[in-house]
N, C-alpha and C positions, 0 to 999 in steps of 0.2 A: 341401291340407295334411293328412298323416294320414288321404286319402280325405276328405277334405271338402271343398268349394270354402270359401275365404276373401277376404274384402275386403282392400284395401289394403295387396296384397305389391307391390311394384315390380321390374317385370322390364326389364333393357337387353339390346339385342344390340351386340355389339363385332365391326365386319366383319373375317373370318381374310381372317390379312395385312396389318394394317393398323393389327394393333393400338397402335404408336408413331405413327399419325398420329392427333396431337390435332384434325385441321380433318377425317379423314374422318365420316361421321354413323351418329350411334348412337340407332335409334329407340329410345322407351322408352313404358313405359303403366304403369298402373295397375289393379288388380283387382277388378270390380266384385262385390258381394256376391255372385252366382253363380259366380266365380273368375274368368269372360272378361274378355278385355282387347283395347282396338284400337290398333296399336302408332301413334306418332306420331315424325315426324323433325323437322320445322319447325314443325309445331303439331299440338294436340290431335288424335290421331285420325287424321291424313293417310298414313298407311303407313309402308311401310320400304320400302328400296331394293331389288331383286334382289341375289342372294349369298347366301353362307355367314355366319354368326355365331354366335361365339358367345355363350353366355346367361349373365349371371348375375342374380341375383335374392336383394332386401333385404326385410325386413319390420319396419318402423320398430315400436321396440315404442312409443312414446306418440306421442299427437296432437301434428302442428302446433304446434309454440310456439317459447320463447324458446330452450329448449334442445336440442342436435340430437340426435335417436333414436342408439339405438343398433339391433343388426341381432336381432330377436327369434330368428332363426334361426341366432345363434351364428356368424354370417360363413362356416357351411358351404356356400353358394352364391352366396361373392361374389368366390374365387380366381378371377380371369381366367387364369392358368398353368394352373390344374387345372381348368376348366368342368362343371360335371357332366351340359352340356345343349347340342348342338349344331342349328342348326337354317338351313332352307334355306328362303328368298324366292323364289317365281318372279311370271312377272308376271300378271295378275290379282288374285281372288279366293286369298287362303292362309288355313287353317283349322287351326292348330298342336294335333298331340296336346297333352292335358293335359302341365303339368308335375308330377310326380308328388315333393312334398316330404313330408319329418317334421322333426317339432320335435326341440331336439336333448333329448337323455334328460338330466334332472335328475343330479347326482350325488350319488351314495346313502351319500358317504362324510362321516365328520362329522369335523370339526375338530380339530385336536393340539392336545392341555394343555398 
């Protein structure tokens, strides 16, 4: 984020072609304080399937509770139409380039009287 690793952005892959099947699998993970993540499909940490997906990625702006985050990232990386991050599974060992995000810029306009 802004060149720096961040904790607890949440990234999914959505397999291309597939994207109207609700029963295909969509790993997802979470961002450990160094920004890495191990993607999981069925549980914690167990992979992703080979394939193309694409990516998007939320960053809850508050912790865990009763009400649900909103995306601190302004929902700029969460159009599956528009992906801004394509990425490819082979089988083994996969080591994903960084995903290279920025916060969305404040606006610097003030209010109408």
């Amino acid at each position: 984020m802004d060149g720096k690793p961040e904790e607890g952005v949440q990234v999914r892959l959505h397999p291309v072609g597939k994207l109207d099947d609700m029963d295909a699998p969509r790993p997802f993970a979470g961002t450990r304080e160094d920004g890495t993540f191990d993607l999981g499909t069925f549980t914690e940490g167990d992979g992703a399937p080979t394939g193309a997906f694409l990516v998007t990625i939320f960053w809850p702006n508050v912790p865990n509770g009763p009400e649900p985050p909103g995306d601190g990232l302004g929902g700029a990386y969460t159009n599956i139409t528009k992906p801004p991050f394509e990425v490819a599974i082979i089988e083994g060992e996969n080591q994903l380039e960084p995903f290279q995000l920025e916060r969305p810029k404040k606006s610097s306009k003030s209010p109408t009287k």
